[in-house]
Structures are given as C-alpha cells and as structure tokens.
TIROLO-713469 format. One record per residue: x, y, z of N, C-alpha, C, O, CB in turn; residue in one letter. Coordinates in steps of 0.02 Angstrom, whole numbers. Glycine has a CB too. Layout:
N
REC    n.xx    n.yy    n.zz   ca.xx   ca.yy   ca.zz    c.xx    c.yy    c.zz    o.xx    o.yy    o.zz   cb.xx   cb.yy   cb.zz  residu
REC       X       Y       Z       X       Y       Z       X       Y       Z       X       Y       Z       X       Y       Z       A
...
***
This chain:
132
REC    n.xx    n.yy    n.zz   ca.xx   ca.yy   ca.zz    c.xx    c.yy    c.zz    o.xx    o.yy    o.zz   cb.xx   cb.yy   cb.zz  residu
REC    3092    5906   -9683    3069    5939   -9623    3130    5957   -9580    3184    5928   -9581    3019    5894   -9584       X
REC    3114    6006   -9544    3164    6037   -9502    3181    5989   -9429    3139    5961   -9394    3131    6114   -9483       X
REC    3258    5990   -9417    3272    5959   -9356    3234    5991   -9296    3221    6052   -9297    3345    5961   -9344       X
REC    3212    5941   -9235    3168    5996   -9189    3213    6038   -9152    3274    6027   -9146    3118    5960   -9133       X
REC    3188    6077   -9131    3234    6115   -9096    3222    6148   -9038    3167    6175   -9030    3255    6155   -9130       X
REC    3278    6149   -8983    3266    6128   -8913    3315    6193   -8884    3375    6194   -8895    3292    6037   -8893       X
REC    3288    6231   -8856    3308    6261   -8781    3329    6236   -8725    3283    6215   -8690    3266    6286   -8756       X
REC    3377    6230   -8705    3419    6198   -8656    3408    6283   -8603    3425    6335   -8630    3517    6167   -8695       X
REC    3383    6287   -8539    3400    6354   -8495    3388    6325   -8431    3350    6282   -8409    3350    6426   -8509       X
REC    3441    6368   -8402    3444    6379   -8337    3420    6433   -8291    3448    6479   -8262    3495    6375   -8330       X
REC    3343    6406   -8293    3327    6471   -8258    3348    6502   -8159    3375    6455   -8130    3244    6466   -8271       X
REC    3342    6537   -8134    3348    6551   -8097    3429    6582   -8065    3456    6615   -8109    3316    6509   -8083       X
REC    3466    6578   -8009    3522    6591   -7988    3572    6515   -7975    3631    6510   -7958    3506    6637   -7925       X
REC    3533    6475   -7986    3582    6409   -7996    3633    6425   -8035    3632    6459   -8086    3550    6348   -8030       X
REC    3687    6394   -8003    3751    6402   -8045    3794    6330   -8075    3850    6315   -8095    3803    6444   -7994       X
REC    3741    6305   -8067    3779    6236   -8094    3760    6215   -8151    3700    6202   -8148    3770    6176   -8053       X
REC    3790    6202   -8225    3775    6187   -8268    3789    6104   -8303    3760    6071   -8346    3794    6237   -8290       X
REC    3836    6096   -8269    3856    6022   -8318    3794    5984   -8333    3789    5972   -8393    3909    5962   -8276       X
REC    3746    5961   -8295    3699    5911   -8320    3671    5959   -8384    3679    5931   -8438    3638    5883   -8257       X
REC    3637    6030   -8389    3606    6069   -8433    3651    6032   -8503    3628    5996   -8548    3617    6160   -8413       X
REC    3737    6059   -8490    3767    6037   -8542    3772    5985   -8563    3778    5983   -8624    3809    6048   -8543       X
REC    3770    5904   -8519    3746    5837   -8534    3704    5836   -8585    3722    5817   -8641    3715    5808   -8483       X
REC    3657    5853   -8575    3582    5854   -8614    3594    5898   -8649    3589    5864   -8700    3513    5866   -8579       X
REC    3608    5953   -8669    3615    5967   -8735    3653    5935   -8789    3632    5915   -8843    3632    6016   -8735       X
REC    3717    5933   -8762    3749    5859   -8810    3730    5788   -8828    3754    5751   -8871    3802    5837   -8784       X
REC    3680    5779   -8783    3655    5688   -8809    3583    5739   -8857    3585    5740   -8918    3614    5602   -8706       X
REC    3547    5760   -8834    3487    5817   -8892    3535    5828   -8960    3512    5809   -9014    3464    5923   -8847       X
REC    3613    5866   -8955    3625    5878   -9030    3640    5796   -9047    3611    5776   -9097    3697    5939   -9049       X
REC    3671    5759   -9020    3683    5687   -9048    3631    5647   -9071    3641    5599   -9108    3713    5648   -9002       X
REC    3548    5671   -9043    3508    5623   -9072    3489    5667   -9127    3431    5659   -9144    3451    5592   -9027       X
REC    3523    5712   -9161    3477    5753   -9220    3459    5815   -9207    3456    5860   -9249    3413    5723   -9236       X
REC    3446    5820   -9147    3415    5899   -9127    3463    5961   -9129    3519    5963   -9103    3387    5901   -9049       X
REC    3430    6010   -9164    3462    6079   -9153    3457    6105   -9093    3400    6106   -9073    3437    6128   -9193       X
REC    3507    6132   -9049    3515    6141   -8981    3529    6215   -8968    3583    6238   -8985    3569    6097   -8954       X
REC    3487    6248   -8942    3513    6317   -8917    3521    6320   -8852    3470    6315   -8819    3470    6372   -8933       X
REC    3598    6330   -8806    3576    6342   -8739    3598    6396   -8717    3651    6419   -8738    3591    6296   -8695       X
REC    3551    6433   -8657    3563    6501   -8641    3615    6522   -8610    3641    6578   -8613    3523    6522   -8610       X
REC    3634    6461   -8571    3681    6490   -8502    3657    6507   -8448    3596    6508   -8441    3717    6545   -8509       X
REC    3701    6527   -8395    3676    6523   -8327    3614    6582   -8309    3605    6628   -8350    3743    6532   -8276       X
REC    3586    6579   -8265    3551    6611   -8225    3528    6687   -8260    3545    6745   -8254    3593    6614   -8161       X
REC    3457    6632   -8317    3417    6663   -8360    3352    6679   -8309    3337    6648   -8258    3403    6617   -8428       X
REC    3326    6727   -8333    3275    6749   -8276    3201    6712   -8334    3215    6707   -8393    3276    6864   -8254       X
REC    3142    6693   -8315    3083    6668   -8340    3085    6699   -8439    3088    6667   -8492    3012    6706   -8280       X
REC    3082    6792   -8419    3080    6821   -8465    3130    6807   -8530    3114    6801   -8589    3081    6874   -8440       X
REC    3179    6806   -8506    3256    6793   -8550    3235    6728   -8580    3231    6727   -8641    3341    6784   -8497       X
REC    3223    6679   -8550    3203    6612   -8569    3153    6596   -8635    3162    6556   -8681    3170    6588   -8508       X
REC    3089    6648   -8622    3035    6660   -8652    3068    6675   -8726    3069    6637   -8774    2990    6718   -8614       X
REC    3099    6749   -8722    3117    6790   -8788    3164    6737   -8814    3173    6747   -8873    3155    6873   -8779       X
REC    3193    6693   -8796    3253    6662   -8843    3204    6592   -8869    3214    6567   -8924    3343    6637   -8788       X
REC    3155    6566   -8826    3121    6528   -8846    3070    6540   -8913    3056    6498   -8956    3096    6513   -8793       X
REC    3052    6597   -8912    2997    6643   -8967    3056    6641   -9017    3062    6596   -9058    2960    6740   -8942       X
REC    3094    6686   -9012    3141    6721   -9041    3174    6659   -9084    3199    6678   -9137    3189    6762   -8987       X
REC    3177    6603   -9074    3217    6543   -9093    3178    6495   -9113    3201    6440   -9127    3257    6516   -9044       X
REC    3118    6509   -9117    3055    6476   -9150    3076    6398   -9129    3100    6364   -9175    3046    6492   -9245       X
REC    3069    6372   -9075    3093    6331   -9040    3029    6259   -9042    2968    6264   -9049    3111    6372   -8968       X
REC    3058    6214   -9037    2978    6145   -9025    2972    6150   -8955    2917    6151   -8926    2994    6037   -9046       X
REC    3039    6154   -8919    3057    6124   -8830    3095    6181   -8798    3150    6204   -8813    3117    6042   -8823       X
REC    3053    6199   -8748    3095    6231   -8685    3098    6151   -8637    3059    6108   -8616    3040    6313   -8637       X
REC    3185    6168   -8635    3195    6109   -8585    3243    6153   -8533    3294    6184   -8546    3236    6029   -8622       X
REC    3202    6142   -8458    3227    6183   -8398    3265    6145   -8360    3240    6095   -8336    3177    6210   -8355       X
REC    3325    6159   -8349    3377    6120   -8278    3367    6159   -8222    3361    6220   -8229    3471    6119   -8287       X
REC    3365    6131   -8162    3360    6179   -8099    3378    6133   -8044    3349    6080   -8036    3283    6214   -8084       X
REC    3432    6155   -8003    3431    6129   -7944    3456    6161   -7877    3495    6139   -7835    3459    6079   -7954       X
REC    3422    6218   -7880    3428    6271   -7826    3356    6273   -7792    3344    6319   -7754    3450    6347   -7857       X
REC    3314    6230   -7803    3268    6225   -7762    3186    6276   -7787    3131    6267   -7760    3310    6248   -7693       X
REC    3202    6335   -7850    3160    6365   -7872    3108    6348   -7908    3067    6394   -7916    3181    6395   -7892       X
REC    3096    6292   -7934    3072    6262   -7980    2993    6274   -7973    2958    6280   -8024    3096    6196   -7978       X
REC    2969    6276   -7913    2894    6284   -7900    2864    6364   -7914    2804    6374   -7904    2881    6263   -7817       X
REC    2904    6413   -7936    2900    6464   -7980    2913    6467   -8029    2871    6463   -8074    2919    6500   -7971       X
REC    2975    6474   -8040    3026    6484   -8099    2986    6426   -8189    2979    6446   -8246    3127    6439   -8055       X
REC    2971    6363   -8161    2958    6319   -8203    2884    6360   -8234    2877    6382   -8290    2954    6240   -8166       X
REC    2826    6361   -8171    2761    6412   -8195    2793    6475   -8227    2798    6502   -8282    2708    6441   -8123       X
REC    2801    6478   -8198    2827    6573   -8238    2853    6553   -8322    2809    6558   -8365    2930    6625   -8181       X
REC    2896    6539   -8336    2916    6514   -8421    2843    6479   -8435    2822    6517   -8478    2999    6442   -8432       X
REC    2786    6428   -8425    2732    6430   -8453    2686    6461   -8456    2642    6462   -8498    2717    6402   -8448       X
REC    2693    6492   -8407    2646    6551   -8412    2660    6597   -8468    2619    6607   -8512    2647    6592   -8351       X
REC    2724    6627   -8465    2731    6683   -8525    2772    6641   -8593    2815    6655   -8633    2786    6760   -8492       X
REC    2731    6583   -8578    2765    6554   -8659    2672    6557   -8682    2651    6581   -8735    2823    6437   -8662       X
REC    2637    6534   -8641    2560    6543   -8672    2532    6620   -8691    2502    6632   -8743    2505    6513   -8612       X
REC    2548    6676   -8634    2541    6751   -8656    2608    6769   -8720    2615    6819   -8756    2551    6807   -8574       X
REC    2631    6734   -8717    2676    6735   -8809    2652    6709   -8868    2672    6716   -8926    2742    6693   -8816       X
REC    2612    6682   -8847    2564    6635   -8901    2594    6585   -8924    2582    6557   -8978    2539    6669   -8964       X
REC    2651    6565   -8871    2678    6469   -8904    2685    6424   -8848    2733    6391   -8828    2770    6459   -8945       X
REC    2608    6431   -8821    2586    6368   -8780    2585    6313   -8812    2569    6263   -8780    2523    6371   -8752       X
REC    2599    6307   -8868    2607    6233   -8911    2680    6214   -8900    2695    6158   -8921    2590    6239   -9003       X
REC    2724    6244   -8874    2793    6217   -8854    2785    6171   -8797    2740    6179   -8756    2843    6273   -8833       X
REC    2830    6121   -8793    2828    6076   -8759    2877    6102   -8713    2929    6125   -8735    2835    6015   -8790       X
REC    2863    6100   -8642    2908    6119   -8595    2911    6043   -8538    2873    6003   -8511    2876    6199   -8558       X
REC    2985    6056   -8545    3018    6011   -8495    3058    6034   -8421    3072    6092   -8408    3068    5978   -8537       X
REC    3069    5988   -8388    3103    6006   -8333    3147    5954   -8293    3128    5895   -8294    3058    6032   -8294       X
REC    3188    5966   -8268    3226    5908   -8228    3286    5957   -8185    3306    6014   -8198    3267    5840   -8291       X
REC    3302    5913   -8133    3345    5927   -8075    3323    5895   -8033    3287    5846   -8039    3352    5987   -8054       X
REC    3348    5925   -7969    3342    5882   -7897    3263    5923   -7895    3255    5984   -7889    3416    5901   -7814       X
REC    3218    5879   -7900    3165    5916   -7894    3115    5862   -7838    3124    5804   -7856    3134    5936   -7976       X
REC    3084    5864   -7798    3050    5818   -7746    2986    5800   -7776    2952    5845   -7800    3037    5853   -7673       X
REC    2966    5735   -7779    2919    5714   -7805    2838    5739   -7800    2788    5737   -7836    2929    5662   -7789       X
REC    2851    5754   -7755    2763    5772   -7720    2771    5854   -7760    2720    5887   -7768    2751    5775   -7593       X
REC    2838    5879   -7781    2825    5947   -7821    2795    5926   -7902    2763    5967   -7934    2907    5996   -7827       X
REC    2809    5863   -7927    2809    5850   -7985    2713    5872   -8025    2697    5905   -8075    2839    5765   -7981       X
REC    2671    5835   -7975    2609    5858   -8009    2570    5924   -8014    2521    5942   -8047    2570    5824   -7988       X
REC    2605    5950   -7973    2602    6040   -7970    2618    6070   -8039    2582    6096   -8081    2667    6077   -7912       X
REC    2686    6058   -8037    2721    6097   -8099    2693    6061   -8153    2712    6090   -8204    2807    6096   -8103       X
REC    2651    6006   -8170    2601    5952   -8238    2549    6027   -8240    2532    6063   -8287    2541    5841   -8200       X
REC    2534    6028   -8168    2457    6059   -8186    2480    6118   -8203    2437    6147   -8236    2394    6065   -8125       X
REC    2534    6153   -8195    2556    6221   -8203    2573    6224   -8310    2574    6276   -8343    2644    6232   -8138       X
REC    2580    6173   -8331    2594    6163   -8409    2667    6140   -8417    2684    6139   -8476    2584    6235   -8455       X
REC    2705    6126   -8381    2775    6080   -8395    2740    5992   -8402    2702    5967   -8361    2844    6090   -8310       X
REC    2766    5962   -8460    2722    5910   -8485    2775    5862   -8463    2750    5809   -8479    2695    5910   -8569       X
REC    2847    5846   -8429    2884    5780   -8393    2921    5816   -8373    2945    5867   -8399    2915    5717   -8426       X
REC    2932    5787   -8313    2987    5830   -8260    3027    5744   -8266    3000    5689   -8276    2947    5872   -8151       X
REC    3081    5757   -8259    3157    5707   -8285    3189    5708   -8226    3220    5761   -8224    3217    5739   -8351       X
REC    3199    5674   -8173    3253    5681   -8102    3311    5625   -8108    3314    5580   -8150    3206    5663   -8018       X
REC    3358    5640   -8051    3403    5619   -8053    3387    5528   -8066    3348    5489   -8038    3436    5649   -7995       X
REC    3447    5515   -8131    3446    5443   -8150    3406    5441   -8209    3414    5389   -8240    3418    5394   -8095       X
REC    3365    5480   -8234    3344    5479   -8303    3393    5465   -8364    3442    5499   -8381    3316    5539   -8313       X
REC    3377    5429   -8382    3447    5447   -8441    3428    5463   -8499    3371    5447   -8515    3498    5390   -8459       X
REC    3462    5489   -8536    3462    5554   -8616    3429    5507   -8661    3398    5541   -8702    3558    5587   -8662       X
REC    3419    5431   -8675    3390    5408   -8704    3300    5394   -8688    3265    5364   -8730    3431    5368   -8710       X
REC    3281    5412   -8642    3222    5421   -8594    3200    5492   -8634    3160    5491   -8680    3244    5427   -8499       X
REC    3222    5535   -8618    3224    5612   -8630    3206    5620   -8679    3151    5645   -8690    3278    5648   -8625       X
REC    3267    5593   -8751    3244    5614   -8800    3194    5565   -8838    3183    5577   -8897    3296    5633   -8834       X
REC    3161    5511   -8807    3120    5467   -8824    3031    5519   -8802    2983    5536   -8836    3145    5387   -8776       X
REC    3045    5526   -8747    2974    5576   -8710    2967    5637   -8780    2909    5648   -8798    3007    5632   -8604       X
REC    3029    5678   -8820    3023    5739   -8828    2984    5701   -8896    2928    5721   -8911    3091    5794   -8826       X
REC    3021    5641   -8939    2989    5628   -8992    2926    5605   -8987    2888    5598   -9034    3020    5592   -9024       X
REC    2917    5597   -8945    2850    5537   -8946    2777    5616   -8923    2723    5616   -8952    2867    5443   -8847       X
REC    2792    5660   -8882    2744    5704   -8854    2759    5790   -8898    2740    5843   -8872    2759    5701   -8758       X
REC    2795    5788   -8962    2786    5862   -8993    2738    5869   -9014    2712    5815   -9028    2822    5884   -9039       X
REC    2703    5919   -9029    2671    5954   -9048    2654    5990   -9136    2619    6030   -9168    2690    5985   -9005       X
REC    2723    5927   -9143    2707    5940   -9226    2746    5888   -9253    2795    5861   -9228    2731    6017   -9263       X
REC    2713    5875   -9321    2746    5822   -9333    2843    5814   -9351    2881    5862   -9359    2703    5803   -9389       X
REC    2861    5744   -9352    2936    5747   -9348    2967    5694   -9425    3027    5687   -9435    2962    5709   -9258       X
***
C-alpha cells in the first residue's frame, strides 16, 4: 500500500512558514509523502494541488488570523471536488472558542500552539479515511 500522503499549505497572506516546514519534516520522517505549497496559496490553489496530488490530508498552517474563512473555503471546495473524504487539518495561533466552528465547517482537528508532531501524526493515522 501506498505511503499516505499529505498537503502541507499555507493558505492565505501569512508569511510565515517555519512551523508549516516543521511539520512537514516530522510527516516525511514518520513515512508520509509530503507535498508543500508554499506561501500564500489562495483556498483554490490549495484545492487543485490537493485533487491534483490525489492526496489522504490537507494539512492547513495559519497564523494571520484568517482561519474562520480560509479553513471553510478549502472544505468547502474539497467536497464540490468530490474529495470530501480527505481529511483536513489545521493549526496555528488559532483561539479556542474559533475551534468548534471550523469542526462544524469539515476541518476534523485543529492542532495549536504546543502540540507536538507526534500528536499530529498519531490523530492523521488513527482518523484516515482509508485504510493504512
């Protein structure tokens, strides 16, 4: 069977990447094939590389404060793509009382500061959507 494979993006005008890049390096170290986009992917861009890359995980970094769009918007047009079976993630400085919003919106664990990569990639194995 195929390694899973994970979308690392930064959606929005955030310009900070190191944690994105954190987590993609502990994801390729536990096994996972890692695609990441780079900075300040718009919802759409996110979508096509996610389809396009026949992906298990969109995993979103954000910490410019957008997240209460930006996070809906990539599930939304990952379900009008027809791969609402992707598991979408999220993490950054994100405020707690935003966290059950973006659940009900289809992001399945939002990850905040102090999570650590063994947490992360424990949530991604344990909640895919296909077997591993």
């Amino acid at each position: 069977m195929r390694p899973i494979r994970v979308l690392v993006a930064k959606p929005g005008l955030d310009g900070h990447d190191r944690g994105a890049k954190v987590i993609a390096r502990a994801l390729r170290d536990a096994g996972m094939e890692v695609i990441y986009t780079g900075l300040r992917q718009t919802p759409e861009q996110i979508v096509a590389a996610a389809v396009q890359e026949d992906v298990d995980v969109v995993g979103l970094s954000i910490l410019s404060g957008a997240h209460n769009y930006l996070f809906p918007r990539v599930a939304e047009l990952m379900k009008e793509q027809g791969a609402g079976d992707v598991l979408i993630i999220g993490g950054g400085v994100i405020p707690d009382e935003d966290i059950p919003g973006l659940k009900e919106a289809g992001v399945s664990e939002i990850f905040t500061p102090g999570t650590t990569t063994t947490e992360m990639i424990e949530f991604i194995k344990g909640n895919l959507k296909r077997d591993i």
